[in-house]
N, C-alpha and C positions, 0 to 999 in steps of 0.2 A: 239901094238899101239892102243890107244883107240880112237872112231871116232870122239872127239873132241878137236883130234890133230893130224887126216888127213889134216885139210885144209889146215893149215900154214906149214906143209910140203911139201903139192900140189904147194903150190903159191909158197914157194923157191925152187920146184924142177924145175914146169914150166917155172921161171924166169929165170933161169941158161940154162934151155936146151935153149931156144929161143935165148940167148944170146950166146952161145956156136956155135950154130950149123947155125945163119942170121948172127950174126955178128952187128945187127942194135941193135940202144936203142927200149928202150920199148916204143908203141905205147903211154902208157900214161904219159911216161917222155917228151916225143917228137914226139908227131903224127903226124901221116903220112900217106899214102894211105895204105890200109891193102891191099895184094897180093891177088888176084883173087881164090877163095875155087873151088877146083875141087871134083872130087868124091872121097870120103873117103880112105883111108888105112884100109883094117879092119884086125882086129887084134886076132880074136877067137881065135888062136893057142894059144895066149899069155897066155889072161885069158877068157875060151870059156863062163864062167859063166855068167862075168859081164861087158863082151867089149859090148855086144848089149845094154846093159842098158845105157851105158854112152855114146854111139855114141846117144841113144835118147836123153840126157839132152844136148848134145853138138848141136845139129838140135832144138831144142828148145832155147837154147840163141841165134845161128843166129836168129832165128824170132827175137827176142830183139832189132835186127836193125830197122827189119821192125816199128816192134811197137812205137820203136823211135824216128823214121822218121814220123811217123803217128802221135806224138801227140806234136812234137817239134813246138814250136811259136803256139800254140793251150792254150786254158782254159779246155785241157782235162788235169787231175794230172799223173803223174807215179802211186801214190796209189792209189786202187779202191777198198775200200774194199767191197763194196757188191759185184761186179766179183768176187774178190777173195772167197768171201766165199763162192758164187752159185759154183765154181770150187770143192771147199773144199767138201763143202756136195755132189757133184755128185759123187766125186769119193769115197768118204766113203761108198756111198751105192752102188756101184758099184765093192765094193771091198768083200764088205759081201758075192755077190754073186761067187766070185772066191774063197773064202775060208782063204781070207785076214784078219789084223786085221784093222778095218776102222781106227781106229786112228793113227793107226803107219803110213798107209796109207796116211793119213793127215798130218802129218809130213812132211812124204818125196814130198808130192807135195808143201807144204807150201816151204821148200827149194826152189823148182824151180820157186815158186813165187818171194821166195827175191832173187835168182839168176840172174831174168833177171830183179831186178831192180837195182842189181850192175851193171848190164851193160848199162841198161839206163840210171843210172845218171849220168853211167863215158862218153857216147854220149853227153848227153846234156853238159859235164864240158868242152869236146874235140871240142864241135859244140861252147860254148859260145870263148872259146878263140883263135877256127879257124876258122872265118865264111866261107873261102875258102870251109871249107869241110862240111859244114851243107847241109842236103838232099835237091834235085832238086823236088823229087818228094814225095806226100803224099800217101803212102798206104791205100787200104782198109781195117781199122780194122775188118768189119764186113765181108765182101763177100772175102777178100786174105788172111787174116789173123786165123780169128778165125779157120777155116774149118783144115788149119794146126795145130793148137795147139789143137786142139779136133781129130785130128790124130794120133798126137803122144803122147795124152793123154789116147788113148783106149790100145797105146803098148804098155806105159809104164806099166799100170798097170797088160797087158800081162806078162811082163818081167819080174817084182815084182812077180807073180805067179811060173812063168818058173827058178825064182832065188833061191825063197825060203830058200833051205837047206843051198845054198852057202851062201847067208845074215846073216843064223845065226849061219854058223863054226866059228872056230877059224881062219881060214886064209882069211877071207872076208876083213880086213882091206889093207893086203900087197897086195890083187888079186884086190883092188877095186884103191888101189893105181896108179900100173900098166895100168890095163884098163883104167884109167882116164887120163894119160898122154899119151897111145898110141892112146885112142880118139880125146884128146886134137890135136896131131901131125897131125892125117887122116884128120880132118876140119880144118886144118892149124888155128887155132883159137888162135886172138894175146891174148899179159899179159892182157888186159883186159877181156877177155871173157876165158882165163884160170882162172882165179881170179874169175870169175860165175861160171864157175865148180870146183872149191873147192869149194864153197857156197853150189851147187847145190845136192852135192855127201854128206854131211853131216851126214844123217841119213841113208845112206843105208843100213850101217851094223848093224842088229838086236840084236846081242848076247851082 
């Protein structure tokens, strides 16, 4: 399977299980309160390579709430591309020094960028036609926020290091698969934020 035609695999497999297994419609057919996220399932046995990797892209789209909630009813945009790009170049050169290649590097975080703006505009689509469920409270982007995504931006690029070999075998697609739905299941994470990690998971696989 070639990685760009992981996602829409992802999103029918995630779709099916969610629906299989709650019994509810999907959040974004008919939202609804998402169920309280407790602490992860982790799944190493599964695929020890690249469950760590996807439990980070999956703690990285929860923030996508936050950030949501942070700039909803605001004249701040979902797009910013100068953030994004200061992100871009940090982790390029950040990547050199781990033996990475900057730009593939760039790639895969550029994913996680449009992954969590699938999830914020599917917030903002869910906030405009539920006001019931629009946030009470404003996050701090700067002092709650950021300090997370620049946490799980130092492991990710850990991980990407610690992954390597497995990224660019030949079974990095099925193992990336797997790990992406059993991350998806650990952060109980509804069809809309399974639908950011098919986005998110894109380019992982190198080969």
């Amino acid at each position: 399977m070639r990685p760009q035609r992981l996602r829409p695999v992802l999103i029918a497999v995630c779709a099916t299980a969610v629906l299989a297994l709650t019994g509810a419609v999907p959040a974004v057919a008919a939202p609804a309160a998402a169920p309280a996220r407790t602490a992860p399932v982790r799944a190493a046995d599964v695929a020890p390579g690249l469950t760590p990797l996807t439990d980070l892209f999956a703690q990285r789209l929860l923030l996508a709430d936050k950030v949501a909630a942070a700039k909803y009813g605001t004249d701040k945009p979902i797009d910013d591309p100068v953030r994004e790009q200061q992100i871009l170049d940090d982790v390029a050169a950040r990547a050199v020094g781990l033996g990475l290649d900057p730009e593939a590097v760039k790639v895969v975080f550029r994913d996680q960028i449009e992954a969590n703006k699938v999830v914020q505009r599917g917030l903002y689509a869910r906030w405009d036609a539920h006001p019931a469920q629009r946030p009470t409270e404003r996050p701090d982007l700067v002092k709650e926020v950021r300090p997370q995504l620049d946490r799980i931006t130092t492991e990710v690029l850990d991980a990407l290091q610690r992954t390597a070999v497995v990224r660019g075998g030949a079974s990095c697609e099925p193992r990336l698969a797997v790990a992406s739905v059993r991350s998806a299941f650990g952060y109980r994470l509804d069809v809309l934020h399974w639908e950011g990690l098919a986005r998110a998971v894109s380019s992982v696989c190198s080969r």
